[in-house]
PAZABA-716315 format. One record per residue (C-alpha): residue in one letter; z, y, x; residue number from 1. Coordinates in steps of 0.2 Angstrom, whole numbers, plus 5000, padded with zeros to 4 digits. Layout:
BEGIN
<site><residuo>A</residuo><w>Z</w><v>Y</v><u>X</u><num>NUM</num></site>
...
***
This chain:
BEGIN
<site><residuo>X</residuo><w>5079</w><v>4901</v><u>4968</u><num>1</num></site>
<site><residuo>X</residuo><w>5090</w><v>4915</v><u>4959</u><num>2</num></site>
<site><residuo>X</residuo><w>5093</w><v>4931</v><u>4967</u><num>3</num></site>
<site><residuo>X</residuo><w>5107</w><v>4928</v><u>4978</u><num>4</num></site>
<site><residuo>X</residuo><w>5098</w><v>4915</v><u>4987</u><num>5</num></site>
<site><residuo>X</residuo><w>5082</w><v>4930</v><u>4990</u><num>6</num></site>
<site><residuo>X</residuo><w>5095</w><v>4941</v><u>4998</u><num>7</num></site>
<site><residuo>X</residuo><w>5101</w><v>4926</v><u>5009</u><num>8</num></site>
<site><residuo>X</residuo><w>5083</w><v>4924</v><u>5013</u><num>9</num></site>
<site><residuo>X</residuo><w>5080</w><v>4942</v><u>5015</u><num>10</num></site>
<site><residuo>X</residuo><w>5095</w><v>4942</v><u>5029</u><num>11</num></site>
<site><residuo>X</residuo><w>5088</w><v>4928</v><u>5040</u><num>12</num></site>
<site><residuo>X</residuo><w>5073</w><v>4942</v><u>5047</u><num>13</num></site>
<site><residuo>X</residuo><w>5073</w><v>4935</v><u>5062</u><num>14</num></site>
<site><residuo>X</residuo><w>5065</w><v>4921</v><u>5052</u><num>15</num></site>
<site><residuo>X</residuo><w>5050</w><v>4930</v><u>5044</u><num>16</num></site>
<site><residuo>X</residuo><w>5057</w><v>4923</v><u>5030</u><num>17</num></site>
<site><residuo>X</residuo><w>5046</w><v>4919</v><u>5014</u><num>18</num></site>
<site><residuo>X</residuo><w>5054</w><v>4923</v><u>4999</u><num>19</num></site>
<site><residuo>X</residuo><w>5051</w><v>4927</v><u>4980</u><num>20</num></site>
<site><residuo>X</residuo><w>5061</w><v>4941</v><u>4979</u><num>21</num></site>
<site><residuo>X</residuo><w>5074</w><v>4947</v><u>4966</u><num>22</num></site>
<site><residuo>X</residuo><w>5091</w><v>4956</v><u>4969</u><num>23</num></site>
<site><residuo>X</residuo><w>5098</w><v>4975</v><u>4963</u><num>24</num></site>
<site><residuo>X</residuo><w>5090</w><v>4991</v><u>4968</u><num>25</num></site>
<site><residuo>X</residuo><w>5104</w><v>4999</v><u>4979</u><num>26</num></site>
<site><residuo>X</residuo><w>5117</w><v>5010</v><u>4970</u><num>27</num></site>
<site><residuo>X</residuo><w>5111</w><v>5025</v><u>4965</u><num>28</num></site>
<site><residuo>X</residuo><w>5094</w><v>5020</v><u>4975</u><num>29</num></site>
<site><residuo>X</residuo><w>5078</w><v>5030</v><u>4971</u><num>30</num></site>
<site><residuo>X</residuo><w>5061</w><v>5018</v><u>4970</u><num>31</num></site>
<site><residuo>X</residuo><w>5049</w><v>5016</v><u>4983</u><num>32</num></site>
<site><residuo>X</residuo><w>5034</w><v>5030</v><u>4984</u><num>33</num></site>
<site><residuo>X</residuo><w>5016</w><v>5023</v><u>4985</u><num>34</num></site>
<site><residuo>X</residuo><w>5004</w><v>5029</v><u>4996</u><num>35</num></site>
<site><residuo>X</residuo><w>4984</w><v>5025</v><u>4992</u><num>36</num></site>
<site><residuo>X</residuo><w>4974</w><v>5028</v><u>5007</u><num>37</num></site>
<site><residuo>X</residuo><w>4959</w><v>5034</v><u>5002</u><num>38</num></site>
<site><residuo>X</residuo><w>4948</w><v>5046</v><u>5014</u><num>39</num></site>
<site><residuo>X</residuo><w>4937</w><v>5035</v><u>5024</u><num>40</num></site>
<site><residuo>X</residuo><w>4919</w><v>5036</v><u>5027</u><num>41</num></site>
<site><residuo>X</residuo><w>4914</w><v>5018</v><u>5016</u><num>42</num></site>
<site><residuo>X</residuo><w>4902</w><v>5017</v><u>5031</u><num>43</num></site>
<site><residuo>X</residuo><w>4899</w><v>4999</v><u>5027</u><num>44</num></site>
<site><residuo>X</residuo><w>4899</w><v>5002</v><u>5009</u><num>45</num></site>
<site><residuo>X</residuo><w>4884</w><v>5015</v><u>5008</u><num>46</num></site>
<site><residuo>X</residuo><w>4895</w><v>5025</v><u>4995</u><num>47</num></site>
<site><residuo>X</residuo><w>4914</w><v>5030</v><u>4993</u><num>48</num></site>
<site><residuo>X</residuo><w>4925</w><v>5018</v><u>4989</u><num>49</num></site>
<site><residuo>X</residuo><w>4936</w><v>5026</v><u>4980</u><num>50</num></site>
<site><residuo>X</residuo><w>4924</w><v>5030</v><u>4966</u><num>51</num></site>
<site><residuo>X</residuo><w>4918</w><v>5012</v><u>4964</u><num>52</num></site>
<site><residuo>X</residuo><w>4921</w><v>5004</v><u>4948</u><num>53</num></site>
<site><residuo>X</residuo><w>4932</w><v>4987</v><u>4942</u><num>54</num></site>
<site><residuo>X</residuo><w>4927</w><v>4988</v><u>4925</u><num>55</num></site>
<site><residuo>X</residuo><w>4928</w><v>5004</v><u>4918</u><num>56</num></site>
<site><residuo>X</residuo><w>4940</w><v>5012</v><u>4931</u><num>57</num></site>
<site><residuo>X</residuo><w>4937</w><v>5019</v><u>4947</u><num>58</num></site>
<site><residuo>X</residuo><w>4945</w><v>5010</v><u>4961</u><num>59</num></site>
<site><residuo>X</residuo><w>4955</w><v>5025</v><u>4965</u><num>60</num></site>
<site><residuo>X</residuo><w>4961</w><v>5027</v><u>4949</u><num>61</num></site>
<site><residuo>X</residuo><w>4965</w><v>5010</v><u>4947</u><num>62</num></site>
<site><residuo>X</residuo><w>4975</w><v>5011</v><u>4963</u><num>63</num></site>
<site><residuo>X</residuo><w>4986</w><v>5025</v><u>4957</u><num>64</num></site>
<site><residuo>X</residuo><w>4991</w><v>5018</v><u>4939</u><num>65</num></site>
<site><residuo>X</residuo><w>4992</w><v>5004</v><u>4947</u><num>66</num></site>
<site><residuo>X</residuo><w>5007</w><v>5008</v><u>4962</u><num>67</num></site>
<site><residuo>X</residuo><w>5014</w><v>5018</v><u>4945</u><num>68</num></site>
<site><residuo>X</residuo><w>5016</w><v>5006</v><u>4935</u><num>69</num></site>
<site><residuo>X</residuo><w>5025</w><v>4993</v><u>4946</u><num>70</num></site>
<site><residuo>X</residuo><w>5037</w><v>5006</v><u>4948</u><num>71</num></site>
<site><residuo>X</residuo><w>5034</w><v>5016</v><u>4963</u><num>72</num></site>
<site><residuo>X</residuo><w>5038</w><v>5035</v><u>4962</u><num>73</num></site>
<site><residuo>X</residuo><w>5030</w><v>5047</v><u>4967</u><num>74</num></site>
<site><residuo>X</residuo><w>5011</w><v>5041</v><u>4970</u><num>75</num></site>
<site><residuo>X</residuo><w>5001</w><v>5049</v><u>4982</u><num>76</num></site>
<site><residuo>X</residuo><w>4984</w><v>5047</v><u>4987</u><num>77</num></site>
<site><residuo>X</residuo><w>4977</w><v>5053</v><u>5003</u><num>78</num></site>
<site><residuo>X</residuo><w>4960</w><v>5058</v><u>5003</u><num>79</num></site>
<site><residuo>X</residuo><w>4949</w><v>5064</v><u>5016</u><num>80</num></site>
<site><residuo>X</residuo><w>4928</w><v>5062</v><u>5018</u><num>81</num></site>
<site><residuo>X</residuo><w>4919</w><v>5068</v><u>5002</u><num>82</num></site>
<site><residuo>X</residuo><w>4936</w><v>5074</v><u>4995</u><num>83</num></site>
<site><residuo>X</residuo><w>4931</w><v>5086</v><u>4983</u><num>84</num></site>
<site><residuo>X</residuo><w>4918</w><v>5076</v><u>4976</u><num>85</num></site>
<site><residuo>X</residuo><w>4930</w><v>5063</v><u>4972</u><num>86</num></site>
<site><residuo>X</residuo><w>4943</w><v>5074</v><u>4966</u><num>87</num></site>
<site><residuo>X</residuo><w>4932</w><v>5080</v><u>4954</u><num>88</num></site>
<site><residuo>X</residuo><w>4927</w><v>5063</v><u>4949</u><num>89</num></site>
<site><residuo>X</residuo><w>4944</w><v>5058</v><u>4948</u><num>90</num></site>
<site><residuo>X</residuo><w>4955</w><v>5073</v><u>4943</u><num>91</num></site>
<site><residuo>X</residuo><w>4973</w><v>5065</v><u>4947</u><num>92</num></site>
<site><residuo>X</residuo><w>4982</w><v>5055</v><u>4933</u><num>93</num></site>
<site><residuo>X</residuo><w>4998</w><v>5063</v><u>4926</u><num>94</num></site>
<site><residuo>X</residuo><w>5013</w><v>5062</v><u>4942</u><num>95</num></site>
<site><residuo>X</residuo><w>4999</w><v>5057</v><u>4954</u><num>96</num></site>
<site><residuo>X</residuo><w>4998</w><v>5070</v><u>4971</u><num>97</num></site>
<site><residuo>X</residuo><w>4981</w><v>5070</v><u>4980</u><num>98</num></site>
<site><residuo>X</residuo><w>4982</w><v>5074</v><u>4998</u><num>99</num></site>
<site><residuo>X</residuo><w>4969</w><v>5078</v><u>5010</u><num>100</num></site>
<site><residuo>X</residuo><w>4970</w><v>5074</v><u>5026</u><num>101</num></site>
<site><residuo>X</residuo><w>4957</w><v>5085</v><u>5034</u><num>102</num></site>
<site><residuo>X</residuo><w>4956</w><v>5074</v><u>5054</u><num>103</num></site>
<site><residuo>X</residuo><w>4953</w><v>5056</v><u>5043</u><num>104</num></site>
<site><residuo>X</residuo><w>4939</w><v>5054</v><u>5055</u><num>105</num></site>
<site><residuo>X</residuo><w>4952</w><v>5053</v><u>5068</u><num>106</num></site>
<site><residuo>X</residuo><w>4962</w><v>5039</v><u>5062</u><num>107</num></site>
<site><residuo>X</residuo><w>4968</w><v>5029</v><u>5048</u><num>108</num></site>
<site><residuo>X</residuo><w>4985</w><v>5029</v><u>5054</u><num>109</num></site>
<site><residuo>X</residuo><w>4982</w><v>5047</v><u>5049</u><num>110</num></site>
<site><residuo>X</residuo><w>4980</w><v>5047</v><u>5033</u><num>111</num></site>
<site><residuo>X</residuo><w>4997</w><v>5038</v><u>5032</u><num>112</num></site>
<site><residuo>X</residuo><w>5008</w><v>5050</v><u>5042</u><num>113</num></site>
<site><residuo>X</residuo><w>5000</w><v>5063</v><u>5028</u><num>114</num></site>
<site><residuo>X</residuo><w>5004</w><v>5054</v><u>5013</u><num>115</num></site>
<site><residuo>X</residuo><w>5021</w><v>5048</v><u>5021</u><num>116</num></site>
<site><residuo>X</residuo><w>5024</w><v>5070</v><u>5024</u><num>117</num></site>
<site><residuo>X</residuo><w>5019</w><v>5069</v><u>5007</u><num>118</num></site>
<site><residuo>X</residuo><w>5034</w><v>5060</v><u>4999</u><num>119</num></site>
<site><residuo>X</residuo><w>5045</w><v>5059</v><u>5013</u><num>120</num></site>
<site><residuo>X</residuo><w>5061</w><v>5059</v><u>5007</u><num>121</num></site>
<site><residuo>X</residuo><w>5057</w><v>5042</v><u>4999</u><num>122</num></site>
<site><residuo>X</residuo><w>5066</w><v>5025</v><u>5005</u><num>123</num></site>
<site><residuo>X</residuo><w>5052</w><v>5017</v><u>5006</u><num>124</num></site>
<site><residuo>X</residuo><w>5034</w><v>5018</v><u>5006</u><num>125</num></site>
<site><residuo>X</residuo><w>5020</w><v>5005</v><u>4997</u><num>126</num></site>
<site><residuo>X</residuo><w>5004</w><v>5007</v><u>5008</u><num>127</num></site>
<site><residuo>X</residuo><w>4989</w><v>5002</v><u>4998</u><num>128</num></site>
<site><residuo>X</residuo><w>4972</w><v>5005</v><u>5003</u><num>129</num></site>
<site><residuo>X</residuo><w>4958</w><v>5008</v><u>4990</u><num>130</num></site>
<site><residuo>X</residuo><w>4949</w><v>4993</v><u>4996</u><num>131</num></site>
<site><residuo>X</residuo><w>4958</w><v>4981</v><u>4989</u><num>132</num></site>
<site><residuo>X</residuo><w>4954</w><v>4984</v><u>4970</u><num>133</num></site>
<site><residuo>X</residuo><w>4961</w><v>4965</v><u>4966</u><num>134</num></site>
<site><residuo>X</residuo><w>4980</w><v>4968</v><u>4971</u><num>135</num></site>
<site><residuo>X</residuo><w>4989</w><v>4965</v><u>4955</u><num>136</num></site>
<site><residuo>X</residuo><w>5005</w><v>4975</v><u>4948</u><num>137</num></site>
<site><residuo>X</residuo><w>5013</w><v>4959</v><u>4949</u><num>138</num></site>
<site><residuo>X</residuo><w>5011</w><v>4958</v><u>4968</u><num>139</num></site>
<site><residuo>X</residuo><w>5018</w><v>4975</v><u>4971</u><num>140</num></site>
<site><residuo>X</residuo><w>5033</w><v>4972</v><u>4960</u><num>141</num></site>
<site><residuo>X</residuo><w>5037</w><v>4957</v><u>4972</u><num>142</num></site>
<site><residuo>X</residuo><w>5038</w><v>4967</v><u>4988</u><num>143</num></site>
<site><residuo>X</residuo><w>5048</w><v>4979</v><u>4977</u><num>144</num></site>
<site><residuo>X</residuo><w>5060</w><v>4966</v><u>4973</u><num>145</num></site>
<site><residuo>X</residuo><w>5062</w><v>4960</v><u>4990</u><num>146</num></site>
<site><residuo>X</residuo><w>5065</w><v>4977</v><u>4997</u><num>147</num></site>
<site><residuo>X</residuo><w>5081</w><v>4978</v><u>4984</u><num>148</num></site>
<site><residuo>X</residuo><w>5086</w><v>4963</v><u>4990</u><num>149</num></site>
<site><residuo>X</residuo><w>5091</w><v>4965</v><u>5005</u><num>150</num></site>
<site><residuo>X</residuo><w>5083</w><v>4980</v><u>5013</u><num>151</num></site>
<site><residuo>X</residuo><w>5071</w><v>4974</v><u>5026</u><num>152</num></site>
<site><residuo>X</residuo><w>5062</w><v>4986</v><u>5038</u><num>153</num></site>
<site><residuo>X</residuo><w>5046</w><v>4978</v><u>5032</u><num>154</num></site>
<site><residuo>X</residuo><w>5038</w><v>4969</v><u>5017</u><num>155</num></site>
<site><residuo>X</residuo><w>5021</w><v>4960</v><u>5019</u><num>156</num></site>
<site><residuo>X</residuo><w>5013</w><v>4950</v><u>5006</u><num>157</num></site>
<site><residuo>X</residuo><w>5005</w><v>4933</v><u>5010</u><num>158</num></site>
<site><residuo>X</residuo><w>4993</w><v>4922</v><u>5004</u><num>159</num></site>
<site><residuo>X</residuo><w>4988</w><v>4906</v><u>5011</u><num>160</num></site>
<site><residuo>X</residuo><w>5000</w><v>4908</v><u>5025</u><num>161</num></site>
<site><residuo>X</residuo><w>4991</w><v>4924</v><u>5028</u><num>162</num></site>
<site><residuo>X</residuo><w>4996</w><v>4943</v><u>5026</u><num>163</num></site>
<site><residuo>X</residuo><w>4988</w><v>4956</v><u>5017</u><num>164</num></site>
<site><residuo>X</residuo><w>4988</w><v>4971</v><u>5010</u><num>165</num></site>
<site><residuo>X</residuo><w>4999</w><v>4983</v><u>5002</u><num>166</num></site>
<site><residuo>X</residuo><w>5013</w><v>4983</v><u>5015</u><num>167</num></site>
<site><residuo>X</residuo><w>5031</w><v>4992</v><u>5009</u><num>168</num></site>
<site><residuo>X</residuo><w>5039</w><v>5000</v><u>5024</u><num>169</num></site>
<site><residuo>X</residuo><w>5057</w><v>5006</v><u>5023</u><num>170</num></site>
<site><residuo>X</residuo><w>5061</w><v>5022</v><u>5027</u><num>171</num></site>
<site><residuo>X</residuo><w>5070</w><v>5017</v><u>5043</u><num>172</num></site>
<site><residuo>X</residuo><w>5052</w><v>5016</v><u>5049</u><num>173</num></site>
<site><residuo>X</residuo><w>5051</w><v>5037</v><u>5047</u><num>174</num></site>
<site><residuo>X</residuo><w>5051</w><v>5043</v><u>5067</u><num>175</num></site>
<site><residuo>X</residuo><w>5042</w><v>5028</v><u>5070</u><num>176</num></site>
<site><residuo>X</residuo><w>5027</w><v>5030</v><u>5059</u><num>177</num></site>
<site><residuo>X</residuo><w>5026</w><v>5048</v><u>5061</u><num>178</num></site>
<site><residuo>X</residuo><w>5024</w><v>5046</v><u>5081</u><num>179</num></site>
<site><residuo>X</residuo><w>5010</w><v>5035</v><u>5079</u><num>180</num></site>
<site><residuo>X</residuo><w>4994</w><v>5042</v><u>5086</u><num>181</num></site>
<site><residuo>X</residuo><w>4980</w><v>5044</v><u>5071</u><num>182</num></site>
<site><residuo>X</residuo><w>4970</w><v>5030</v><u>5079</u><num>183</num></site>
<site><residuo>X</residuo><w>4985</w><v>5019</v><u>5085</u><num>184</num></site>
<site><residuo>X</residuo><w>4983</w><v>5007</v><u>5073</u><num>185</num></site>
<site><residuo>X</residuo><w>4999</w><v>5003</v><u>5063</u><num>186</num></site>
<site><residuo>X</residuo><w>4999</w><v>4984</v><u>5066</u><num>187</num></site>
<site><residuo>X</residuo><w>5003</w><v>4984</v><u>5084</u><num>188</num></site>
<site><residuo>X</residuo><w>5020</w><v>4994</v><u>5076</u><num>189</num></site>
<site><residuo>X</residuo><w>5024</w><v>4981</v><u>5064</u><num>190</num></site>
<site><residuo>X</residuo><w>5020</w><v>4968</v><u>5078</u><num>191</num></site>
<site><residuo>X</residuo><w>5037</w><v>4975</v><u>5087</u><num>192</num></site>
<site><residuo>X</residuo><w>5046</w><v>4974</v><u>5072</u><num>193</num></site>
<site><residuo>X</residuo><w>5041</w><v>4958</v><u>5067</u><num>194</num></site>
<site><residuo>X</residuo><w>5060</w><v>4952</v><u>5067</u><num>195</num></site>
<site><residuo>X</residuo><w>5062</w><v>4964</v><u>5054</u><num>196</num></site>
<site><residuo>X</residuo><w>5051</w><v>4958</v><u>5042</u><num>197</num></site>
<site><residuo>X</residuo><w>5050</w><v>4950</v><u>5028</u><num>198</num></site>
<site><residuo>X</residuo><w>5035</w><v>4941</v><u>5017</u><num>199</num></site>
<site><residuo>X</residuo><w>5033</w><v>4936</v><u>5000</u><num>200</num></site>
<site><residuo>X</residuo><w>5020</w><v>4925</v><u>4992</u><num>201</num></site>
<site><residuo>X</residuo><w>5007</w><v>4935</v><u>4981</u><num>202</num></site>
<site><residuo>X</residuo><w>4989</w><v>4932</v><u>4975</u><num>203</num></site>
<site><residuo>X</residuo><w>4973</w><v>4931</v><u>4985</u><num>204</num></site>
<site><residuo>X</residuo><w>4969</w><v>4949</v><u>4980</u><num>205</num></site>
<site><residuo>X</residuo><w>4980</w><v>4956</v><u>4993</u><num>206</num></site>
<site><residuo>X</residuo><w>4967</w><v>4947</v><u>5006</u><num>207</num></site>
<site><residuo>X</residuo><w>4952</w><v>4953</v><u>4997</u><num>208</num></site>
<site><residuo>X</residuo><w>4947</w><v>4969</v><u>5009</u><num>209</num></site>
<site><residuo>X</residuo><w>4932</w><v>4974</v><u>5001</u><num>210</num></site>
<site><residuo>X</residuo><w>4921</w><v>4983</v><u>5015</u><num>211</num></site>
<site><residuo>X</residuo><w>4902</w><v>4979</v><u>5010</u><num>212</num></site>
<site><residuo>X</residuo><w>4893</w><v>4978</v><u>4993</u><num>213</num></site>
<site><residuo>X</residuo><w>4892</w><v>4959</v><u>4997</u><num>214</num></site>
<site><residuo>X</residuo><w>4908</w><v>4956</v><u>4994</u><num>215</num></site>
<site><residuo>X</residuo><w>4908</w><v>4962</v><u>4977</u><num>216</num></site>
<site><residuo>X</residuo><w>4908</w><v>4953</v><u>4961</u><num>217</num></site>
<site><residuo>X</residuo><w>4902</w><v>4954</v><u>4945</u><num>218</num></site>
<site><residuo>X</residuo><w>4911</w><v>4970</v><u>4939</u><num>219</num></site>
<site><residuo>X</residuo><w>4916</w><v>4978</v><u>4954</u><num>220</num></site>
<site><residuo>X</residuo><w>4903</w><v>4990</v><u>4961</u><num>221</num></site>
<site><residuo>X</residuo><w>4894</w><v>5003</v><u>4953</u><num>222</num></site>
<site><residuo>X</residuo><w>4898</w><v>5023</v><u>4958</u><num>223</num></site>
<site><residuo>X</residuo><w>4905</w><v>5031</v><u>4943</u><num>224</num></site>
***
């Protein structure tokens, strides 16, 4: 379907309507920011996550170019436990903000009021957690599409049938995600606005939360 039938789609949110995306960015419309979060413990993990390798690149680092490159502006990362060890290990790529958000033992939700402070003037935010290394710059190009198409409060990708991670929120969610507790966790807000949302097919690697060096493949792994 062309883009007019995506913005149809987009419309019919009481629907939680599966769509492919396309449309026009609004006039004079700036892009949506991305948000990495990036300061838990990696409890589970036995090591931080962010400085875990896919390839030859950092998890983290990969994150960050990767939210950039599908066009999101500006990228912050929010970091939190071990943050100057990481920042050290992965000075911040050119247009790239690291925050630290110094309670992240308090909450995830958190982390994302500080990188939402941290580009808040943005219309939109891409949230994407640094456990999810297999997230592709296609998939975030398709919750960017179907934002421009028709503006929904909420952009969640799917696959299987089943939602993942990154999620775009719009901008009309600002009062909203900055009253939430830093342990209220930001899925019982998008549960009341589920009318409002939108979801769009992406690839299994926005279902791959990887929390535990068994879920690791070959080339994925290893602290810098």
């Amino acid at each position: 379907p062309g883009p007019g039938a995506a913005r149809e789609a987009g419309r019919r949110r009481g629907s939680g309507a599966v769509i492919p995306g396309g449309g026009r960015p609004p006039a004079g419309g700036r892009p949506p920011a991305g948000i990495c979060l990036a300061a838990g413990a990696s409890r589970r993990m036995g090591s931080p996550k962010a400085l875990l390798l896919r390839g030859e690149t950092t998890w983290l680092e990969r994150a960050v170019r990767l939210l950039a490159e599908a066009g999101c502006d500006p990228v912050v990362a929010v970091l939190g436990a071990r943050a100057e060890e990481i920042r050290a290990a992965v000075p911040p790529p050119p247009g790239v903000r690291y925050v630290e958000n110094v309670r992240w033992e308090a909450g995830r939700s958190g982390s994302l009021k500080a990188g939402i402070r941290a580009a808040e003037d943005a219309p939109a935010w891409v949230v994407l957690p640094v456990d999810h290394p297999r997230v592709t710059r296609e998939d975030v190009r398709a919750l960017l599409s179907a934002w421009r198409a028709s503006r929904p409060l909420v952009v969640r990708p799917v696959h299987g049938g089943r939602g993942g991670h990154p999620v775009l929120l719009d901008a009309g969610l600002r009062e909203d995600l900055l009253a939430l507790g830093d342990d209220e966790p930001l899925r019982d807000l998008l549960r009341r606005r589920r009318d409002q949302e939108v979801r769009v097919p992406c690839s299994a690697g926005v279902r791959a939360d990887l929390n535990r060096r068994e879920d690791l493949s070959r080339g994925e792994g290893g602290p810098r």
